[in-house]
C-alpha positions in Angstrom: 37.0 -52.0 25.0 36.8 -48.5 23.3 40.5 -47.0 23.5 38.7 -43.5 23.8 37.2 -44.2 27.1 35.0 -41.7 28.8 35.2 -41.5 32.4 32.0 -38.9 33.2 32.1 -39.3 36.9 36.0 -37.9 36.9 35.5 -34.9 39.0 38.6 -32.4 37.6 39.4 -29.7 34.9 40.5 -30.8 31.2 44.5 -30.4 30.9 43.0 -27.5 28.4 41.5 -25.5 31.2 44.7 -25.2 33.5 45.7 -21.7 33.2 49.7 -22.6 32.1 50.5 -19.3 30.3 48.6 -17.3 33.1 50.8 -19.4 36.0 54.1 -18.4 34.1 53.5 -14.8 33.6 52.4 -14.7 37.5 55.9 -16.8 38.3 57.9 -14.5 36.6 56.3 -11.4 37.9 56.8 -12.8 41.8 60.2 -14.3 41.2 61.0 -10.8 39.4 60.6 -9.3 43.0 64.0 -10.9 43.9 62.8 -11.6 47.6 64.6 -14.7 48.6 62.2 -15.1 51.4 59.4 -16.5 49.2 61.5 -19.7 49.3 62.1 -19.9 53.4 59.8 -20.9 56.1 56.8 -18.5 56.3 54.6 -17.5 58.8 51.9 -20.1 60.3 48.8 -18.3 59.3 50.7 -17.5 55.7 52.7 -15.0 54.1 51.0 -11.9 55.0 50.9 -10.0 51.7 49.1 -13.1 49.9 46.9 -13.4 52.6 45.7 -9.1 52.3 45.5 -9.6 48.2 43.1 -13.0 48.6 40.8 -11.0 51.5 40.8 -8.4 48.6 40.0 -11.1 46.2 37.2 -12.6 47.7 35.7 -9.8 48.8 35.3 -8.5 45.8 34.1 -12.0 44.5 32.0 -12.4 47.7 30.5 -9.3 47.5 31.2 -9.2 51.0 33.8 -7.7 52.9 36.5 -10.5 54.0 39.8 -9.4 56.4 43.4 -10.6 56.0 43.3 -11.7 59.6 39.9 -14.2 59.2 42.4 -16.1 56.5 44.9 -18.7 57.1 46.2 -20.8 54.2 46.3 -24.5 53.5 47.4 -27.1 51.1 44.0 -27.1 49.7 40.6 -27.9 50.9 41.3 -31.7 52.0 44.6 -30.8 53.7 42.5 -28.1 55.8 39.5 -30.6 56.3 42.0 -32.7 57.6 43.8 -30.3 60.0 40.4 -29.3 61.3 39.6 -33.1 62.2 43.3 -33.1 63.5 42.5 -30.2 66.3 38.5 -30.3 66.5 37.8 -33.9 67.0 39.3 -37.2 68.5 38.4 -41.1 67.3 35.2 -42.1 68.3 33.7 -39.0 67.7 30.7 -38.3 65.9 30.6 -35.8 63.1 27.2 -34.7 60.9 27.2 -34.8 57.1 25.2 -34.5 54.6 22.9 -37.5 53.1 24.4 -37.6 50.1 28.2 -35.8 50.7 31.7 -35.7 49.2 33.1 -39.5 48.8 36.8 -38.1 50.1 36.1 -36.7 52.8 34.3 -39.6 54.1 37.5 -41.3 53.6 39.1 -38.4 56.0 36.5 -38.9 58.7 36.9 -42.7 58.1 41.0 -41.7 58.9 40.5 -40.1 62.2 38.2 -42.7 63.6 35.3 -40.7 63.2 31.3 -41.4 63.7 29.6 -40.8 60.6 25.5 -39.8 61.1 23.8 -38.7 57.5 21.5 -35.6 57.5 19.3 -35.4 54.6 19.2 -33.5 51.8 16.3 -31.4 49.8 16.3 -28.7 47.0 17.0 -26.2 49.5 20.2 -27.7 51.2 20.1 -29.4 54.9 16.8 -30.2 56.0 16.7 -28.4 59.4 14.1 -30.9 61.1 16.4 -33.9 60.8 19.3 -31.9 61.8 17.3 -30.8 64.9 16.2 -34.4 65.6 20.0 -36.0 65.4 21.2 -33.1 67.6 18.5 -34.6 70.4 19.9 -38.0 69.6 24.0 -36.6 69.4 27.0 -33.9 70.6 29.0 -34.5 67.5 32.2 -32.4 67.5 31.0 -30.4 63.8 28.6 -30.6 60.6 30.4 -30.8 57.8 28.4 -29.2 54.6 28.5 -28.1 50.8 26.6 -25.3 51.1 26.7 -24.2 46.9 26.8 -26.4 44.1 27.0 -29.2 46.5 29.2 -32.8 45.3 27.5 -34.5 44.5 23.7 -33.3 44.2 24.1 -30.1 42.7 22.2 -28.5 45.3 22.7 -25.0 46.6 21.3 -24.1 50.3 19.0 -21.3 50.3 19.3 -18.4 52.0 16.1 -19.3 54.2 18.1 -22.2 55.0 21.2 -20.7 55.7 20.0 -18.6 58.0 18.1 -21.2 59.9 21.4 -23.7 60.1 23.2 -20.4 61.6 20.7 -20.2 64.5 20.9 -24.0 65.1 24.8 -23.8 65.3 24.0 -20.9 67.9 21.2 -22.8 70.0 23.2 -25.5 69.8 27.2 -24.4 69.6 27.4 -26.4 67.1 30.2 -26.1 64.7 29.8 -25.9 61.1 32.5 -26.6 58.5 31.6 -25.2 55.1 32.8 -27.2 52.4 32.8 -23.8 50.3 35.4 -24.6 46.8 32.3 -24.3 44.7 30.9 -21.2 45.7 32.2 -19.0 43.1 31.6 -21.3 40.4 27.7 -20.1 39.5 26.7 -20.1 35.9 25.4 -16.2 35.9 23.1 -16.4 38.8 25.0 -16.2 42.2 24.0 -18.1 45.5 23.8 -16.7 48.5 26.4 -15.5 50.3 29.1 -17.7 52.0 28.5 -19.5 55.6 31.9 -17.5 56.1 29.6 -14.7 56.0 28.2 -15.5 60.0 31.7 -16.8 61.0 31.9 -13.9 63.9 28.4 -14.8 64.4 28.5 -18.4 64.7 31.1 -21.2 65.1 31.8 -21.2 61.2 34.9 -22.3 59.4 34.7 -21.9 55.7 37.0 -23.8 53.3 38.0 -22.2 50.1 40.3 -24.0 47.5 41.9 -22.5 44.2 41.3 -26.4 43.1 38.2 -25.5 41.4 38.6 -22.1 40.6 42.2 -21.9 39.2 44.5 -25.3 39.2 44.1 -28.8 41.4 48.2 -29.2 41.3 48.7 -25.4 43.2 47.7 -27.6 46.7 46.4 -23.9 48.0 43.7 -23.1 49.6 42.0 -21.1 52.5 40.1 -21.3 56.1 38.0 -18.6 56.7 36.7 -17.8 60.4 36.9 -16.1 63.5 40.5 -15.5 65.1 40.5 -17.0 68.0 39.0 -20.5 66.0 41.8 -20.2 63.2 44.5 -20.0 66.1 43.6 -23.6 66.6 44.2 -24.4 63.7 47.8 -22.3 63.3 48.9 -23.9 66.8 48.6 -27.4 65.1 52.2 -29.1 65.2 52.3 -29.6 61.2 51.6 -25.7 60.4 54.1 -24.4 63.3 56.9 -27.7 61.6 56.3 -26.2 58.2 56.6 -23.0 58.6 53.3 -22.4 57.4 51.9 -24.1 54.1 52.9 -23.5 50.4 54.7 -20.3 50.9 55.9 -20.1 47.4 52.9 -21.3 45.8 50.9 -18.5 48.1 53.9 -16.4 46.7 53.0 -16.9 42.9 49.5 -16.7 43.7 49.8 -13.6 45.1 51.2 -12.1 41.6 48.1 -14.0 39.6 45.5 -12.2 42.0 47.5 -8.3 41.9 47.7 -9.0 37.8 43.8 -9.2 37.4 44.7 -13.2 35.9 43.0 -14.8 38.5 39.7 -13.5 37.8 40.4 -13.6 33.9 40.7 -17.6 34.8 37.9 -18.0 37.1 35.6 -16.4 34.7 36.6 -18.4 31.5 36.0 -21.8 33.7 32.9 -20.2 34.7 31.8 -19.6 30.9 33.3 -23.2 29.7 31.5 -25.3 32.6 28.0 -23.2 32.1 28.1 -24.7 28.1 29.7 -28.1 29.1 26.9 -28.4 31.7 24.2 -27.1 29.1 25.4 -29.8 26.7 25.5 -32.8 29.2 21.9 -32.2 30.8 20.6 -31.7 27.0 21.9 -35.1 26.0 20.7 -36.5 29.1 16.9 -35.2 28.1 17.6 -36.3 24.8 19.6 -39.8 24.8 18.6 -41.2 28.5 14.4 -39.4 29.2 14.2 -42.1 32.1 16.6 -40.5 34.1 15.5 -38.2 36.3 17.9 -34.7 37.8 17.7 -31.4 38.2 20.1 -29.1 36.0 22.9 -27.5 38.2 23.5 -23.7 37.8 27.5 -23.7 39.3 29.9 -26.1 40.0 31.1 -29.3 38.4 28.2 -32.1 38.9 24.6 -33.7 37.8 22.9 -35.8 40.2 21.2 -38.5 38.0 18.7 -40.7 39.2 17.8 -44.1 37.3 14.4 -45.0 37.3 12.7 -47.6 39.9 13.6 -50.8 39.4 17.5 -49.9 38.6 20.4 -49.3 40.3 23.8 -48.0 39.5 26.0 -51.1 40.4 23.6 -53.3 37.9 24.7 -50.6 35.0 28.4 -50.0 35.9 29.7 -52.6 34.2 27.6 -52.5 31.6 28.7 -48.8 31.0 32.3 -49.9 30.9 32.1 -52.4 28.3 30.5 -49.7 26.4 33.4 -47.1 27.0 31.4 -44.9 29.7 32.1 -45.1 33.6 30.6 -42.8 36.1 31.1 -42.5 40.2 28.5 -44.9 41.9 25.6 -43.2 43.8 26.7 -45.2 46.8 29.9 -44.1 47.0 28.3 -40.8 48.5 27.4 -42.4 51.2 28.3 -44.0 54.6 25.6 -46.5 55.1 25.5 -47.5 51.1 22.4 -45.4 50.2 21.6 -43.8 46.6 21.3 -47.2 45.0 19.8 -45.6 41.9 22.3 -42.4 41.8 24.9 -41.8 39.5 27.4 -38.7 40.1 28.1 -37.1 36.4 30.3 -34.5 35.6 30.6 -32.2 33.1 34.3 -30.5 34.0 36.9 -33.0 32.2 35.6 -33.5 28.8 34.3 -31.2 25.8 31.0 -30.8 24.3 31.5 -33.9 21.9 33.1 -35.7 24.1 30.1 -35.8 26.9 27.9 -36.1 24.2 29.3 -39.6 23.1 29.8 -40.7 26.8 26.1 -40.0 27.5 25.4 -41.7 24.0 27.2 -44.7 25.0 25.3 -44.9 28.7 22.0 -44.8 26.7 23.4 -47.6 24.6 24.6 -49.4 28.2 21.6 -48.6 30.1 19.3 -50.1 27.0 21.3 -53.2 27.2 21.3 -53.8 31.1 17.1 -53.0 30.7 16.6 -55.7 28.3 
């Protein structure tokens, strides 16, 4: 067993991209405020002052305008997914995902006793004629999607396509939860615009995380939507017991964003995942030319596709005895499909690094093919 094992499928930031000199001058600058009330409960929708800076933030990142009073903070994307299934479902439910969709948050679904039913996937996001064709089939209580940078495919929705799912959740009142953590993660090239764009327009709650774009271990995050949907969510019994969530985190957050640091941070993982990601996909082409995926312009993940004949399980353990592990295909889905996938990412490890785990999956794949 190599003692430098390579883990490619391990979806999170290298220790060297958490911002720790940024997070202490933000600490001191909100704890040099001396307001005591930073460390007592807060309010259920979130301290209001964070809340004004991130509608600043992300409509300057949107390129949209976003209000203080469409925000309510979380504990992070899965903690709001979670809340959300908490006060917009009950077990036995059916929910829509996509075909293939986040592993964890199947897990959630699977926690609340929820009805899975897959809706495909294409290169421009949901396919609208198989959503249309479950919705004459099922009333599930919401679709949950990834519109940008999708985990695992890569895939961003286009803007054809967003605009079409927005009419279907009209026709339809369908809710939509938008799985959005990746959407400011783009290589140069921005997608379009955020569901939370239509959520005044449509029943849209939009999920925002600073998991991806400054630190997993903050636990903050954001719902974006319509006021009247996020009092649902602020009238839950775990928000009005906490006092809100993280209001110190929210607190030094707050400090990170007024400072100009959080965009210094987001940019530089924006810059070191566009090379990372340039580096894995050339030694992809190079090292493994029988695997087939398309080259992701944002977020974290390649979507790699073995050729016919091969699945993912066969080479697993293969890859391990060779030093290389990556997230099975099938985890990705609820009735075991994408055999032949393999969920890669390029966010944990540097450009040598990826370059010797992909090395050592040619090596592994070569062996399991002879």
């Amino acid at each position: 067993m190599h003692t430098n094992f390579i883990d490619i499928g391990k979806g999170q930031p290298s220790l060297s991209l958490l911002p720790l000199a940024a997070w202490r001058t933000a600490s001191d600058h909100c704890l040099a405020q001396g307001d005591a009330a930073l460390l007592q409960y807060g309010a259920d929708e979130g301290d209001a002052g964070f809340r004004h800076s991130l509608a600043q933030f992300l409509s300057r990142r949107y390129a949209m305008p976003v209000a203080a009073t469409e925000l309510v903070v979380s504990a992070g994307a899965s903690q709001a997914l979670d809340l959300v299934c908490t006060r917009f479902t009950r077990p036995g439910d059916t929910i829509f995902v996509e075909a293939p969709t986040y592993f964890l948050a199947l897990d959630v679904f699977r926690d609340h006793g929820l009805q899975v039913v897959g809706i495909p996937i294409d290169d421009d996001g949901i396919r609208i004629d198989a959503l249309q064709d479950a919705l004459a089939q099922h009333r599930p209580a919401f679709l949950y999607t990834i519109p940008s940078f999708q985990n695992p495919s890569g895939t961003t929705m286009s803007a054809a396509r967003r605009q079409q799912l927005i009419a279907v959740s009209q026709a339809h009142d369908l809710l939509v939860i938008a799985d959005e953590v990746y959407q400011l993660l783009d290589f140069g090239t921005a997608p379009p615009p955020p569901l939370a764009t239509h959520c005044h327009a449509a029943r849209v709650l939009s999920l925002g995380s600073f998991s991806k774009i400054c630190a997993p271990g903050l636990r903050l995050g954001w719902i974006q939507g319509a006021p009247d949907a996020l009092r649902l969510i602020t009238q839950s019994g775990v928000v009005q017991s906490g006092g809100g969530l993280s209001p110190f985190v929210s607190g030094v957050m707050r400090s990170l964003i007024d400072l100009g640091l959080a965009d210094v941070v987001l940019d530089g993982l924006r810059r070191v995942y566009a090379e990372r990601s340039a580096v894995l996909c050339g030694a992809l082409r190079e090292l493994l030319p029988a695997v087939t995926f398309v080259e992701p312009t944002g977020g974290y993940f390649v979507w790699a596709q073995l050729p016919m004949g091969h699945t993912a399980a066969e080479l697993l353990p293969v890859a391990r005895a060779s030093g290389v592990a990556f997230h099975l295909g099938t985890r990705f889905s609820r009735s075991g499909g994408f055999a032949a996938h393999m969920r890669l990412s390029f966010a944990h490890y540097d450009a040598p690094e990826l370059e010797e785990g992909v090395r050592r999956l040619a090596h592994a794949f070569t062996v399991s093919a002879a």
